[in-house]
N, C-alpha and C positions, 0 to 999 in steps of 0.2 A: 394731777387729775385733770382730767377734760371737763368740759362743761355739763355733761352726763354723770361726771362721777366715776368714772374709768380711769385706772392708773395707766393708759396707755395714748397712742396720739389719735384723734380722730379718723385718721383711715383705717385705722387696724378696727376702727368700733362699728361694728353692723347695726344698725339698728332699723325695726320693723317700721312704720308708719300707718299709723291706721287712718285709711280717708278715705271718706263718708261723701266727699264730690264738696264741702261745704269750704268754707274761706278759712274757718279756723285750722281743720287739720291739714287742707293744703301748706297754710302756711309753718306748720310744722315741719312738714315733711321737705317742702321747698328751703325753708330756714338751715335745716341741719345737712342737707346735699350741700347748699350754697359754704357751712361752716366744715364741709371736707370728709362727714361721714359716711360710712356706707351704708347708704339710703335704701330700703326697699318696699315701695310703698305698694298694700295689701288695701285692697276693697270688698267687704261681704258682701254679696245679693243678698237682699234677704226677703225680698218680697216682690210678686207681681210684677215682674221687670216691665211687662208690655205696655199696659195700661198705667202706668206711675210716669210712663216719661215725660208728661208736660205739666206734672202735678207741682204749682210750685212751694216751698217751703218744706220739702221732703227729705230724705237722705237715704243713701242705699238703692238705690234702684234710678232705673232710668237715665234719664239725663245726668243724674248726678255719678252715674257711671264714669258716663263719659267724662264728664270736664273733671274729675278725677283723674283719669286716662292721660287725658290732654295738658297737665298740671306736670305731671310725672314727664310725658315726653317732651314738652315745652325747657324743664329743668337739666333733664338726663338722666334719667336714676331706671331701673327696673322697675315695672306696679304688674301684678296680679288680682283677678276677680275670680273669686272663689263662690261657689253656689252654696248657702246655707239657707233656699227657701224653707227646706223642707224640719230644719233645726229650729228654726225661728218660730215657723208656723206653732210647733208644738211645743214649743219652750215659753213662747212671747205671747204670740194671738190669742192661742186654746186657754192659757192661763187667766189672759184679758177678758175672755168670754164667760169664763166659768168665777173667776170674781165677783164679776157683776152681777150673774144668777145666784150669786151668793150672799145677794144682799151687801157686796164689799167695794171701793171704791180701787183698784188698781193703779199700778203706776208701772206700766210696760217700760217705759225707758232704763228705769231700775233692775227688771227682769233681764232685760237685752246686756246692761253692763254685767248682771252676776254670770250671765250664763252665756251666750254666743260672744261679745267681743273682750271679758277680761280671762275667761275659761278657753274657750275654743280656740280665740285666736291667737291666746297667748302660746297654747299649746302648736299653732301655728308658727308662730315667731320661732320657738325653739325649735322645731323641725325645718327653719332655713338656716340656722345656726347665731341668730341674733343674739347679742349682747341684753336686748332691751327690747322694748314695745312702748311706742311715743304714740300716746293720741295727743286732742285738740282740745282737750277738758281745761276749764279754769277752776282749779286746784292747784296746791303746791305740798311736793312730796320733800319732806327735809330728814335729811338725816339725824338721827337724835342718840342717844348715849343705849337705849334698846335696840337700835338699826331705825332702819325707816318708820318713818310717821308722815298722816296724813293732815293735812291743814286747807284752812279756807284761802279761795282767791286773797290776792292784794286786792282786787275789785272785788270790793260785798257786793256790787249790783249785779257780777258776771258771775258771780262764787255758784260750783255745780255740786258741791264737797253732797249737799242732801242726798242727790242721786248715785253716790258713790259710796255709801255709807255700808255694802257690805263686801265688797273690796277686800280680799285674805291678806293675812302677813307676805303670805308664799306670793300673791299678786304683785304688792305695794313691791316689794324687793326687787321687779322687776318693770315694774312700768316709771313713765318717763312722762311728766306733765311738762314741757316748755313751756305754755301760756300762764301757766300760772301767776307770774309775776306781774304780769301785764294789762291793759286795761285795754277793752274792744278798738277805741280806738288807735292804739298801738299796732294792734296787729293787722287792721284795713290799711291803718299807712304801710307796714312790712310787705303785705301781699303786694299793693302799688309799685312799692321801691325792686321785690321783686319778680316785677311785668307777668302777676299771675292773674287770666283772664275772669276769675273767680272773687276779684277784688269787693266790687261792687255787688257780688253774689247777696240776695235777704240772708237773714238765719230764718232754721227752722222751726214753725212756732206748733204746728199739730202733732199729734201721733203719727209717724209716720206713715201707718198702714190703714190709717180713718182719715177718707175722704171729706171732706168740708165739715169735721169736725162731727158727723153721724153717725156714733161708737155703737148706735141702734140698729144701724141695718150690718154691721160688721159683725156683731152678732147673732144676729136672726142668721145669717150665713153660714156662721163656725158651727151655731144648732140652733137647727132649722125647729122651729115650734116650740122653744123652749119656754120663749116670753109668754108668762102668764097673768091675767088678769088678777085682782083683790082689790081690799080694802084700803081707805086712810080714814085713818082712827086718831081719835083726839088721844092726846095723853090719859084726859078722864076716863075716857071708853067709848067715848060717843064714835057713833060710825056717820063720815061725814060724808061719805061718798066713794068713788070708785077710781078705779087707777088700770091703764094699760099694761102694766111691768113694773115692778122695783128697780129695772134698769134704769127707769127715765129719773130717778131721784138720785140724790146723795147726800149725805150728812151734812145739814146744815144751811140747807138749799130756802130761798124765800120766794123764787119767782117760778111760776109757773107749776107749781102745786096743783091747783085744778077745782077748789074748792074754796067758798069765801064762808067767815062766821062772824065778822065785822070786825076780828083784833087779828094782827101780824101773827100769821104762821110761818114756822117753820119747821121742817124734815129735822127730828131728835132722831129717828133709829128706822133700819129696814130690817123687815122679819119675814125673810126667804122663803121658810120653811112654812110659814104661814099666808104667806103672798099678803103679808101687810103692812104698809108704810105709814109711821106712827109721827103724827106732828102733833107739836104744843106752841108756847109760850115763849118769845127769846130766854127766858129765865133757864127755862129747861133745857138747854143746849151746852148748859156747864158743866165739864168735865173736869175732877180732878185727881181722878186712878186709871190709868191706863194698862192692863193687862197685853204685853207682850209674846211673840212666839220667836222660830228663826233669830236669835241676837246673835249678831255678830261683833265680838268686843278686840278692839287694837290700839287701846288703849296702853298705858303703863303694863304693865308683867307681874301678875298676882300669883298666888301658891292654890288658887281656885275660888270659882264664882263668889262663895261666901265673904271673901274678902272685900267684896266690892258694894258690898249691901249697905247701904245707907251713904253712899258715896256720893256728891252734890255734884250735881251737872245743867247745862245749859243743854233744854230741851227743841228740839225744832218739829214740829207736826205735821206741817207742811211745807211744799218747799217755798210757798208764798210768806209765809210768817216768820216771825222774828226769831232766834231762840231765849225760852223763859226757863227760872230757874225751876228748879227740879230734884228729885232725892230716890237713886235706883234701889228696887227692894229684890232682895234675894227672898223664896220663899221658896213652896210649891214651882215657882216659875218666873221672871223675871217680870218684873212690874214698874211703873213710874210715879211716886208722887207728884204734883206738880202743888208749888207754894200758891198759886191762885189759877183758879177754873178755868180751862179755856175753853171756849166756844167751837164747833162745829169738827171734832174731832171724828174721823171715819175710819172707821175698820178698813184694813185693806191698805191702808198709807199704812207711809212709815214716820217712825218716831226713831231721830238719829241722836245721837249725844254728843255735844261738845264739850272743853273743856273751860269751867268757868272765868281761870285765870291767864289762858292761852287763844291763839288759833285752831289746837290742835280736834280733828274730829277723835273719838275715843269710838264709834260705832255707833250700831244701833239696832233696830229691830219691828218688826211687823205688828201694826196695832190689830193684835187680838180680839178685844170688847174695852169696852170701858166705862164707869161708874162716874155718876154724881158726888 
């Protein structure tokens, strides 16, 4: 077996490369040319190519083209840039827009994995005849006695496993995490060792396609007059005053609310449909049922969902928080207990499942609503 998992020698092994212009998937791609494979490194556009090229901390566009480009010819391998503004815009953006008119908190990075670079481009990789599709993720893909499974980084502080939580069987079988095992500093020194000018490159810390981090006017954009004015309302009822959009809030929010009553608020819930954003009490911000939608399970191999009902798992909410332990409920629709309340839980993230006793991620799924 080669280091991919191929019964075969590394040149016979094609493998795709997905780079983003950034240091981690360069040094993917550069790592496995240099280890004798056939390297093919693949870049999306995916946004606003003109205006992003001096954007720093970005990926896909612009400059990060380029030294992409330049990664690839500096090693020797073949790279392509393929156009998917117009796939993104409507799969990634439009969905980010309409979340947050939704009173729901989005998490576009997530969107981009389920849908343009594990879908699309996988379907790209197979249409140049690739073995595999190797991004720059830190995760690690092991093989297990069901076929492949998904696990957390060796570095919990780099682990991406949150944002990959809906990842298909048919996916996992096919993609290729090299960094996984490895910790940030491992691979700055790899890109050095191999003279890639993208060494010292930052990582990317914003949304890609939200300028200085003003998700406000990327909105007003995708729909134009959408942002509407209401209320913030106390828990009790009391109307405290008034609000430009439920876009400016999020579950769980303490600054910049807009209204004083002399005790700590904070944003419990947004209600869309009502244009009103409801704060109370820290107390109030305790969740301990979480209503699910979209679950995606790859986990162990059950005979159907009822199987898995009252199954104990390590829950993660955001991809900032720890995972806590947890009990999946099959009903009506998949659901979560969680053994003690957690605070600031938003509709719109995701809730991934880990496995109490392992690394292993087991999936997860779209917070719904959620209860006290």
């Amino acid at each position: 077996m080669n280091s991919l998992g191929f019964a075969k020698p590394p040149r016979e092994t094609r493998v795709v490369a997905a780079m983003s212009g950034g240091v981690d998937s360069s040094v993917v791609a550069a790592m496995l040319a240099r280890d004798g494979y056939d390297v093919v490194g693949v870049t999306l556009q995916l946004y606003d190519h003109g205006a992003a090229v001096n954007k720093p901390g970005a990926c896909c566009a612009g400059q990060d083209i380029h030294d992409a480009r330049r990664v690839a010819d500096s090693v020797g391998f073949p790279h392509y840039v393929l156009d998917y503004e117009s796939r993104f815009r409507h799969a990634v953006m439009e969905d980010f827009a309409d979340t947050y008119l939704a009173g729901a908190t989005p998490i576009p990075c997530v969107r981009c994995n389920q849908t343009v670079k594990f879908k699309d481009l996988k379907r790209v990789a197979e249409d140049l005849g690739a073995d595999c599709l190797a991004t720059g993720h830190y995760v690690r893909r092991v093989e297990g006695a069901d076929g492949a499974e998904l696990h957390r980084a060796a570095d919990a502080n780099r682990d991406q496993s949150y944002f990959l939580f809906a990842t298909t069987r048919g996916q996992l079988d096919f993609l290729r995490f090299p960094l996984g095992d490895k910790p940030k500093s491992e691979t700055r020194a790899l890109a050095l060792e191999l003279g890639l000018r993208v060494a010292e490159k930052p990582d990317s810390q914003d949304i890609c396609f939200v300028p200085s981090g003003k998700y406000q006017s990327v909105v007003e954009k995708l729909r134009p007059g959408a942002i509407e004015s209401g209320e913030i309302v106390h828990v009790d009822g009391r109307v405290l005053g008034r609000h430009e959009g439920v876009i400016n809030f999020t579950v769980g929010q303490r600054r910049g609310i807009g209204v004083a009553t002399g005790e700590p608020l904070f944003v419990v819930k947004l209600d869309a449909a009502s244009k009103r954003v409801i704060v109370g009490p820290r107390e109030a911000l305790g969740v301990s049922r979480i209503a699910l939608r979209d679950v995606n399970w790859i986990g162990e191999c059950v005979a159907g969902e009822d199987a898995l009902d009252g199954r104990a798992v390590l829950v993660r909410v955001r991809s900032t928080r720890p995972p806590v332990p947890a009990r999946l409920c099959i009903g009506a629709g998949w659901s979560l207990v969680l053994d003690t309340p957690e605070e600031g839980v938003a509709p719109g993230q995701a809730a991934v499942f880990y496995d109490p006793g392992s690394t292993r991620v087991l999936g997860g799924g779209w917070i719904a609503a959620t209860e006290r």
